[in-house]
C-alpha positions as CSV (number, residue, x, y, z in Angstrom):
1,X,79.9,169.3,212.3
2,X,80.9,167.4,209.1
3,X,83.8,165.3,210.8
4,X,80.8,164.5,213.8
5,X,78.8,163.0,210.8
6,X,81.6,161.3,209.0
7,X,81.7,159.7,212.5
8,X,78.6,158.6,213.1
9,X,78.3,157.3,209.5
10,X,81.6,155.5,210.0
11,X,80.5,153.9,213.7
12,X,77.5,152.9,211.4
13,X,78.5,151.3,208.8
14,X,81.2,149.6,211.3
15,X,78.3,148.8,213.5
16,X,76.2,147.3,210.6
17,X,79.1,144.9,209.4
18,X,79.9,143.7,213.2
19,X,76.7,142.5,213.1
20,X,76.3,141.3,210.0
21,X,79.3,139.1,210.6
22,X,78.0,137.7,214.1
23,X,74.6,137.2,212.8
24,X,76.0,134.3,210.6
25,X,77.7,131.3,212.4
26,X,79.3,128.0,212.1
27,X,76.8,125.5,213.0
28,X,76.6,121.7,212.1
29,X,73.5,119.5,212.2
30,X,72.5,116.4,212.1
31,X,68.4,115.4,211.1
32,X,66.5,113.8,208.9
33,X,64.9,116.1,206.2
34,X,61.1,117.3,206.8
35,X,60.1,119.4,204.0
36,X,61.9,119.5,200.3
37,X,61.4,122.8,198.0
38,X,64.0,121.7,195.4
39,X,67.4,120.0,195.6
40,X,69.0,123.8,196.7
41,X,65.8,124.5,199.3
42,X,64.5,121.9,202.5
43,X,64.0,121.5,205.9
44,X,65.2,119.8,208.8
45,X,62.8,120.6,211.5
46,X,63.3,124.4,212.2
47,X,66.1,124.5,209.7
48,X,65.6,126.1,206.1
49,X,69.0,124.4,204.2
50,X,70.1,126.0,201.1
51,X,72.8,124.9,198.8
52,X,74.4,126.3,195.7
53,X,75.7,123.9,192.9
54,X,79.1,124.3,194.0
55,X,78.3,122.2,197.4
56,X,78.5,118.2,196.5
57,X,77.2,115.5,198.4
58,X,79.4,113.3,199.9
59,X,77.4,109.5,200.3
60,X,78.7,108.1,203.7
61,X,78.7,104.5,201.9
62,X,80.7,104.9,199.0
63,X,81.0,100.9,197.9
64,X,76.8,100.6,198.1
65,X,75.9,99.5,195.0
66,X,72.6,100.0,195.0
67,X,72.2,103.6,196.0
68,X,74.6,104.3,192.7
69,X,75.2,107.9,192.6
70,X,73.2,109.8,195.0
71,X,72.3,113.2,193.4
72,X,70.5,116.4,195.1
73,X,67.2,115.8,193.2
74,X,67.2,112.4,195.1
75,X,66.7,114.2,198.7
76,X,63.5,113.6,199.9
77,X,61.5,113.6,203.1
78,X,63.3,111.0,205.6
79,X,67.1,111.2,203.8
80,X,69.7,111.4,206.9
81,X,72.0,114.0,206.5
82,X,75.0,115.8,208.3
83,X,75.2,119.6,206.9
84,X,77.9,122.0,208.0
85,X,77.2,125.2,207.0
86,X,76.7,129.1,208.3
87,X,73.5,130.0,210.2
88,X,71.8,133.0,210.2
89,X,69.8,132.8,213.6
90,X,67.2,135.9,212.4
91,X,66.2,134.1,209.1
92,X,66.4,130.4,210.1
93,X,68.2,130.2,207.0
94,X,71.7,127.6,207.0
95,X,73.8,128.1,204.0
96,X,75.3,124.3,203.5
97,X,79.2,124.1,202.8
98,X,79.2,120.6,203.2
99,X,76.4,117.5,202.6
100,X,77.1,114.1,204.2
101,X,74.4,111.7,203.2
102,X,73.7,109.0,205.8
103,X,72.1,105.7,204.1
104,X,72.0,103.1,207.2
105,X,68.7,102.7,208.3
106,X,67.0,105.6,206.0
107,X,68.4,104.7,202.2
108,X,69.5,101.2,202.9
109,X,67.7,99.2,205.5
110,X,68.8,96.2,207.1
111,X,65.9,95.3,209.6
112,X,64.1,92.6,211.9
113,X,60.7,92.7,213.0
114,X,57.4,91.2,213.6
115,X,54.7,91.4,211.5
116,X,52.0,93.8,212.1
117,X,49.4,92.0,210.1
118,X,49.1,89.2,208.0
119,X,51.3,89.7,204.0
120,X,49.6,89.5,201.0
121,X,52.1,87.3,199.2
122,X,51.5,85.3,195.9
123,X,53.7,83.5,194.0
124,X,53.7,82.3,190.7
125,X,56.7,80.7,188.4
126,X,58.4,84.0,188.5
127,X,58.0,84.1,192.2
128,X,56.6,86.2,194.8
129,X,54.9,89.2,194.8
130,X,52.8,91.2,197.0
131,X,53.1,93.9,200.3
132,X,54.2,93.0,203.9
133,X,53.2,95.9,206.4
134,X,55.7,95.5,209.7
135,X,57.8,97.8,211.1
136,X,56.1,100.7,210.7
137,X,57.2,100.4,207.1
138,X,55.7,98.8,203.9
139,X,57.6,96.3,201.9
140,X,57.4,95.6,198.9
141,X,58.0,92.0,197.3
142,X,58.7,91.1,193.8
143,X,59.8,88.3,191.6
144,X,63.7,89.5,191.8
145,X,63.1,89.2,196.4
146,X,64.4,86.1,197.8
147,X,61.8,84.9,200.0
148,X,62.3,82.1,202.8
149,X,61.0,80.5,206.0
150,X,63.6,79.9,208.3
151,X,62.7,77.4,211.1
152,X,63.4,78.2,214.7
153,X,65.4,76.4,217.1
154,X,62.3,74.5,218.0
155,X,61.6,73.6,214.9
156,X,64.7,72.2,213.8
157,X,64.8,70.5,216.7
158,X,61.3,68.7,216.2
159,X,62.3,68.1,212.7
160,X,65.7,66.5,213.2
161,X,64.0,64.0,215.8
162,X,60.7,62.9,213.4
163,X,63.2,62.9,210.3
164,X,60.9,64.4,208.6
165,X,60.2,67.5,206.7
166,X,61.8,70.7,208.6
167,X,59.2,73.0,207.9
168,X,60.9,76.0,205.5
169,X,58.7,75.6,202.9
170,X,56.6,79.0,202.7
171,X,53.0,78.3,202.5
172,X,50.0,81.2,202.8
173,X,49.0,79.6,205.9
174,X,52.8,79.3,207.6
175,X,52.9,82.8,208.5
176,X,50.8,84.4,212.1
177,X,51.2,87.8,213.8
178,X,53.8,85.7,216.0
179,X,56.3,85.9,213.3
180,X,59.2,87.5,212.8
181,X,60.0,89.4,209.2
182,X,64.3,90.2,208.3
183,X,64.1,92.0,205.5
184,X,66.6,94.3,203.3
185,X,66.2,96.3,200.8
186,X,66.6,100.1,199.4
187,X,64.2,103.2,199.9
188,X,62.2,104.0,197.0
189,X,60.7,107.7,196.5
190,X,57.4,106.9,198.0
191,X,58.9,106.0,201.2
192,X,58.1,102.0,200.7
193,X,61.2,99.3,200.5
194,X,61.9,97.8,197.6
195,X,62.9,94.1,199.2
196,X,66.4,92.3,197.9
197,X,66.2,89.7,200.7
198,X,62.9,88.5,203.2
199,X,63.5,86.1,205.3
200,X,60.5,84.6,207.5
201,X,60.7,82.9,211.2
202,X,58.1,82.1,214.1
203,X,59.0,83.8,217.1
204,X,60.0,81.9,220.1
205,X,61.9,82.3,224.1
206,X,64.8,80.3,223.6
207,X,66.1,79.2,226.9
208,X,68.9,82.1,227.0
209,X,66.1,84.5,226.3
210,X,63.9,83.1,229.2
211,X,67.2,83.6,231.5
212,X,67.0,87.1,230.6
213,X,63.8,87.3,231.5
214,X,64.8,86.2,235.2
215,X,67.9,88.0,235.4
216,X,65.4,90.9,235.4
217,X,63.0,89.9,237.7
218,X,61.2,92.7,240.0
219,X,61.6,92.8,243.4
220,X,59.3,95.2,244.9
221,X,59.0,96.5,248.3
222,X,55.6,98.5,248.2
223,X,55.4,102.1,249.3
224,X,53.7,103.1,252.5
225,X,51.0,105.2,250.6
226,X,49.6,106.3,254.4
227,X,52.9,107.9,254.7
228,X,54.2,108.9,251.5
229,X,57.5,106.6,252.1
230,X,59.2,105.7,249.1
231,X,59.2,101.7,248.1
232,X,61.9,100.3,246.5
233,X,62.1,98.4,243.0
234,X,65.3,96.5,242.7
235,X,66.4,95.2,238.7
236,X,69.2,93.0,238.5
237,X,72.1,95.3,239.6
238,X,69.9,98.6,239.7
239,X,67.8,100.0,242.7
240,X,65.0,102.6,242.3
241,X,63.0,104.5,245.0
242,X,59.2,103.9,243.8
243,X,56.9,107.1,243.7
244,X,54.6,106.9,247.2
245,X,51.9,108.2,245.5
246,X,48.6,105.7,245.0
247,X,47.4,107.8,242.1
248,X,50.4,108.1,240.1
249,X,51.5,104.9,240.4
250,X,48.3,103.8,239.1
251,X,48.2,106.2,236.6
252,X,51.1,105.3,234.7
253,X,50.4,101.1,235.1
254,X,47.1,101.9,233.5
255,X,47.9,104.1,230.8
256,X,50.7,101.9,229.6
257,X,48.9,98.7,229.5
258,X,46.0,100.9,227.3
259,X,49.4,100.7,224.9
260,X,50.0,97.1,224.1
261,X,49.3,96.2,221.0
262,X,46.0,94.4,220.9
263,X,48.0,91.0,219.3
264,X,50.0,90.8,222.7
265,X,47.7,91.6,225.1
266,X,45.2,89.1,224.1
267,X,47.6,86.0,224.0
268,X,46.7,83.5,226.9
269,X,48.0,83.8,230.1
270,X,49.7,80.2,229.6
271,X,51.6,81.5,226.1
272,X,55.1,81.8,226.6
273,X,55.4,84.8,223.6
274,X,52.9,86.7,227.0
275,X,54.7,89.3,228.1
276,X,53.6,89.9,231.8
277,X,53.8,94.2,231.7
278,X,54.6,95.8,234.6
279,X,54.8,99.8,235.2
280,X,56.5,101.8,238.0
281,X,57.3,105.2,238.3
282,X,60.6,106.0,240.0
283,X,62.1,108.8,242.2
284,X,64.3,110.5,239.8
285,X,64.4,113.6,238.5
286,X,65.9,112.8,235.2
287,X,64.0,112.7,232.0
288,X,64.2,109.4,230.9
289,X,62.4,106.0,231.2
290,X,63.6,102.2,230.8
291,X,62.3,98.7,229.5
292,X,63.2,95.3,230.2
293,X,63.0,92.2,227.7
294,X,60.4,90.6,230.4
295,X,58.0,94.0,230.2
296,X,58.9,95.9,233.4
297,X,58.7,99.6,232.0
298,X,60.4,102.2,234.6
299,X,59.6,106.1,233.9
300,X,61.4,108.4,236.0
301,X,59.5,111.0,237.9
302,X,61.1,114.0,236.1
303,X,59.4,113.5,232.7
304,X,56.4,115.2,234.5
305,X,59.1,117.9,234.9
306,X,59.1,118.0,231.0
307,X,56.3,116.5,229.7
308,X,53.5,118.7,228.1
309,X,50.4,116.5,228.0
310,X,49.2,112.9,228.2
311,X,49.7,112.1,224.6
312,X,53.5,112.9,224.6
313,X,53.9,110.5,227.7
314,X,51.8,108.0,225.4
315,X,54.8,108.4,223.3
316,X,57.3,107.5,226.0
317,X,55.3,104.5,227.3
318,X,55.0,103.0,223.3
319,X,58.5,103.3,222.6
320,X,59.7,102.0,225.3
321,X,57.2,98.9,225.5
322,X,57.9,98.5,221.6
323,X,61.6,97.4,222.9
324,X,60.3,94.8,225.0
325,X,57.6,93.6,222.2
326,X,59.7,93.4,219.6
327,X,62.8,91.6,221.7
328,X,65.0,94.8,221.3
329,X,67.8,93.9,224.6
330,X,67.9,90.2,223.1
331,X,68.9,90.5,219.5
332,X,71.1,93.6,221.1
333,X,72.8,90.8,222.8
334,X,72.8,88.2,220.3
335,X,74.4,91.1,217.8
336,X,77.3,91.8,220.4
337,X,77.8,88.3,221.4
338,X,78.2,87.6,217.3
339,X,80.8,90.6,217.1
340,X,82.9,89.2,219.7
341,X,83.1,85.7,217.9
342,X,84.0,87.4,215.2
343,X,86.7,88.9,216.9
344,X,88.0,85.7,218.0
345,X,88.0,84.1,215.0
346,X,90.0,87.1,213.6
347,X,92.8,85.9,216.3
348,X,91.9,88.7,218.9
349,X,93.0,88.4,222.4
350,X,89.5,88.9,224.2
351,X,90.1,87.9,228.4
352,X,86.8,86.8,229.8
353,X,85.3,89.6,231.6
354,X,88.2,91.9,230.6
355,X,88.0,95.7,230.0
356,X,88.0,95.2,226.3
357,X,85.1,93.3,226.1
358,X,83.3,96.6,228.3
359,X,84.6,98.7,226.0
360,X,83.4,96.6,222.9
361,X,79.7,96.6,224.4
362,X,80.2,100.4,225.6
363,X,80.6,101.2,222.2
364,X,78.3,99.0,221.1
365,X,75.6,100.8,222.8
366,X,75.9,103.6,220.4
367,X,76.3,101.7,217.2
368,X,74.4,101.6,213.9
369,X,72.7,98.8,214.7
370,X,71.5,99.9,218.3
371,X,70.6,103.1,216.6
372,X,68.6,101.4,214.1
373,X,66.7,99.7,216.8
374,X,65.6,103.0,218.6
375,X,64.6,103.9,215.3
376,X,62.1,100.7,215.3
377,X,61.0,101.5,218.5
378,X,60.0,104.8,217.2
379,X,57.7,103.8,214.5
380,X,56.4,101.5,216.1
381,X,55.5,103.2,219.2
382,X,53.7,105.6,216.6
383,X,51.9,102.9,215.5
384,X,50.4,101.5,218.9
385,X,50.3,104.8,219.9
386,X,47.6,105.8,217.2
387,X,45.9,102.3,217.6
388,X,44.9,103.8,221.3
389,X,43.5,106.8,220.5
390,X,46.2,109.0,220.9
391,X,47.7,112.3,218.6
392,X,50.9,111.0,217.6
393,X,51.4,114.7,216.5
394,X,52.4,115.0,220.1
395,X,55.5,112.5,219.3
396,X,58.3,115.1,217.9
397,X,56.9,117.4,220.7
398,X,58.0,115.7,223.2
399,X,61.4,116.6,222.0
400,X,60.1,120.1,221.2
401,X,59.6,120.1,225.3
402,X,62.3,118.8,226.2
403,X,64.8,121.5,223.6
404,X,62.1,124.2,225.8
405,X,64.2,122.8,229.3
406,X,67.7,121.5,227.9
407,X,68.4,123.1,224.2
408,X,68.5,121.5,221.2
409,X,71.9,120.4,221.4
410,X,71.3,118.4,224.7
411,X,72.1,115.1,223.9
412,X,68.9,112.9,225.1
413,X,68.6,109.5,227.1
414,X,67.0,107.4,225.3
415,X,69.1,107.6,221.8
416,X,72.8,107.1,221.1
417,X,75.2,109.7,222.4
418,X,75.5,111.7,218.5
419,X,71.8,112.3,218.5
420,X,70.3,115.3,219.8
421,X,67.0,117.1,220.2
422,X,66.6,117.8,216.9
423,X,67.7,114.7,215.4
424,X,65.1,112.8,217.1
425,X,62.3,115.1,216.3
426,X,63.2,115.6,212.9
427,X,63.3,111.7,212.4
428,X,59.2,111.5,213.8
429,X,58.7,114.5,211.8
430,X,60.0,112.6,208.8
431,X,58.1,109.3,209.7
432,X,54.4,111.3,210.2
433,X,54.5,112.8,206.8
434,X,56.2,110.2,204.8
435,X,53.7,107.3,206.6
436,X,50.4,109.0,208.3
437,X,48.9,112.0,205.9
438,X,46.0,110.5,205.9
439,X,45.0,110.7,209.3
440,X,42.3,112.0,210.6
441,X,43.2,113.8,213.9
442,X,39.7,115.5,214.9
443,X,38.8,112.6,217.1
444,X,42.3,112.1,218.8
445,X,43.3,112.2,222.3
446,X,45.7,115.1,223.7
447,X,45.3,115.3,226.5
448,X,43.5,114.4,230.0
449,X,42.8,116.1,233.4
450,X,44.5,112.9,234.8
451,X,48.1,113.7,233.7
452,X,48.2,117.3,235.2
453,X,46.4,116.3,238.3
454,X,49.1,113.3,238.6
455,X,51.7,115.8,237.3
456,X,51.1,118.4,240.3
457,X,51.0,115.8,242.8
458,X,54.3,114.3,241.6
459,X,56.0,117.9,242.1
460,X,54.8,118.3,245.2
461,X,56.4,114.8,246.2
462,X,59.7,116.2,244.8
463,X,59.5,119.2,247.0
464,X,58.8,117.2,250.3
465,X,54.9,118.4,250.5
466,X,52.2,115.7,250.7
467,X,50.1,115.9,248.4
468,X,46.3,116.8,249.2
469,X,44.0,114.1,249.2
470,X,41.4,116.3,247.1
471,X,43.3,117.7,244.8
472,X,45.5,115.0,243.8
473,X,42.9,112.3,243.5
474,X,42.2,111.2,239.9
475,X,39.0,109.4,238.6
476,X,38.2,105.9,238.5
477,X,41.4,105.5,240.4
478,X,40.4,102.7,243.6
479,X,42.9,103.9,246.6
480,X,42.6,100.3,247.7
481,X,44.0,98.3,244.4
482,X,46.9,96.2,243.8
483,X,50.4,97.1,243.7
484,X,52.0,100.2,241.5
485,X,53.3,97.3,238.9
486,X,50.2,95.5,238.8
487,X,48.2,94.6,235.3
């Protein structure tokens, strides 16, 4: 009987240590911080990091001068890290064995974008002071900020043939919501930028822009709504089956043009800075959804697949009309175009139209700087997203659904190929409590009967049924309108 206990108490303590020593694993992570306790204790989304004083931080950007030395006590809500470490599943708890702070985009910014309202600059003989608010972000100017008005291409242009002043003097009156702010500068604890450079310019459609633009030119074939046949929507070199559904269709053109930014939508129809929006749901089952630089939005059929509520598709519609508003595809170009001069210049062999130049852009896809510009579309789809009503809450839950179907270490559509669920969600998570605790969310909008109603009759689509007239139809919806894309 002794030996029989001496046995059991061996196969438990053997027991106990097995799964002690599975409950622990090897995981790395990549997010932006969410919650700080004290240098040893935060969060990154679900993630309780602890570190002991033994762990150092490696700074990704060792020659930036301005961050100096980075220390633990300078982790704060938003920092970008990369922590390897062992993770205990039951607690939530990941002990860090190695810290890689990230400072593009999050410590250090580098950044164009147009101003979300008018600055409130002064200058006197030390220079300028005062806040600009664009971006999502607030900037902060200072007597030490070099501050300048660049003229565009127009401008120059009209200067050079009047001979007369070219128009880079900064004034209070030179600057209008059409204008575009580049700014850098470093992260300061309170979340604001602490400008080095700020550099004005009007915005404008050059003419390679406006061949862009036509490049990308819709070509619809409607649907057969009587039928529920599929139209077609043909974009450049891309073909999409259109959604024969009335409702939906109208659905989504409506709730996205809700999301313009006010500024945008009430230029005249005659302005060439108009973008003509267009919406159109698509016949795939993939979660994911597309802009153009002339503002044709595409949302593929499967984020009703995913999608929890009206406010997280909100979400998808602002950030992806935010890259059209804020000429995303078009400085994405201009960067890449600029990287290949430099190439040349540095006496590489580039053949026109050669493989290295698809590799170049390939990789250029998932560079910093494209990254950084997903980024921008994020705060600023927050941004028009709350200016319409809606819970931006519902933002980092979109990628809370979409871990619920795929996992958290799904790599997602929309972002570069190294970001994952919770990198995205972590990064919104970041932005709402660094930038919006002071909203009031009481009188916010969630969600609608509209969205599950278009929802159900999208599924049954997708599983060959047509859908019932009764059920289906959605309110203040005319079966007899315009086309899916119309405005």
């Amino acid at each position: 009987m002794a030996g029989f206990m001496r046995a059991i108490l061996a196969w438990t303590i053997f027991s106990f240590c097995v799964l002690n020593s599975s409950a622990a694993k090897d995981l790395t992570i990549h997010g932006f911080v969410t919650a700080v306790s004290s240098p040893a204790s935060f969060e990154i989304d679900d993630y309780r990091v602890t570190r002991d004083k033994t762990v150092s931080l490696d700074l990704e950007n060792q020659a930036d001068n301005s961050l100096d030395a980075f220390k633990p006590e300078d982790i704060r809500i938003g920092t970008e890290l990369e922590i390897k470490g062992e993770y205990d599943e039951a607690s939530g708890e990941l002990k860090a064995k190695s810290i890689k702070v990230l400072s593009y985009d999050t410590l250090t910014v580098k950044r164009t974008a147009l101003l979300e309202r008018l600055p409130s600059l002064t200058k006197d003989d030390a220079g300028w002071n005062g806040v600009i608010h664009a971006d999502g972000q607030r900037i902060n100017v200072t007597p030490t900020t070099a501050v300048s008005l660049k003229p565009n291409l127009a401008e120059r242009k009209s200067s050079a043939k009047d001979k007369g002043p070219d128009g880079s003097r900064l004034t209070p009156d030179s600057l209008n919501l059409d204008t575009f702010v580049s700014y850098e500068g470093v992260r300061q604890p309170d979340g604001s930028i602490q400008a080095q450079k700020v550099e004005f310019q009007h915005a404008e459609i050059s003419k390679g822009e406006a061949r862009m633009w036509r490049r990308f030119a819709p070509r619809v074939t409607e649907p057969d709504y009587s039928s529920f046949q599929p139209g077609e929507l043909k974009m450049h070199w891309a073909t999409f089956r259109l959604v024969p559904s009335h409702e939906a269709q109208d659905y989504i053109s409506r709730l996205g043009n809700s999301l313009i930014p006010a500024h945008q939508k009430d230029l005249p129809d005659g302005d060439p800075l108009k973008i003509p929006f267009k919406f159109y749901l698509v016949d795939k089952k993939s979660f994911n959804a597309a802009s153009y630089p002339n503002g044709v939005v595409i949302v593929h059929s499967g984020v009703f697949d995913v999608l929890e509520n009206e406010a997280q598709l909100a979400f998808v519609l602002s950030h992806e009309i935010s890259h059209a508003v804020e000429k995303h595809v078009w400085f994405q170009h201009q960067y890449h175009r600029n990287e290949l001069i430099a190439l040349r210049a540095g006496g590489a062999f580039i053949p026109y139209g050669g493989s290295f130049v698809a590799d170049l852009l390939a990789t250029g896809i998932r560079s910093q700087y494209s990254r950084s510009l997903e980024n921008q579309a994020d705060r600023v789809g927050l941004e028009w997203m709350l200016a319409a009503g809606y819970d931006i809450r519902e933002a980092p839950q979109s990628w809370k659904a979409v871990s619920r179907q795929k996992g958290d270490s799904a790599t997602n559509p929309f972002w570069c190929s190294h970001d994952n669920n919770t990198t995205r969600r972590s990064y919104l998570m970041s932005e709402l409590r660094n930038n919006y605790s002071d909203v009031d969310y009481s009188n916010l909008k969630k969600d609608t009967d509209e969205f599950h109603q278009v929802a159900d009759a999208v599924r049954e689509l997708e599983t060959g049924k047509n859908p019932d007239p009764a059920k289906s139809a959605v309110s203040g919806v005319n079966a007899s309108s315009d086309s899916p894309g119309k405005n």
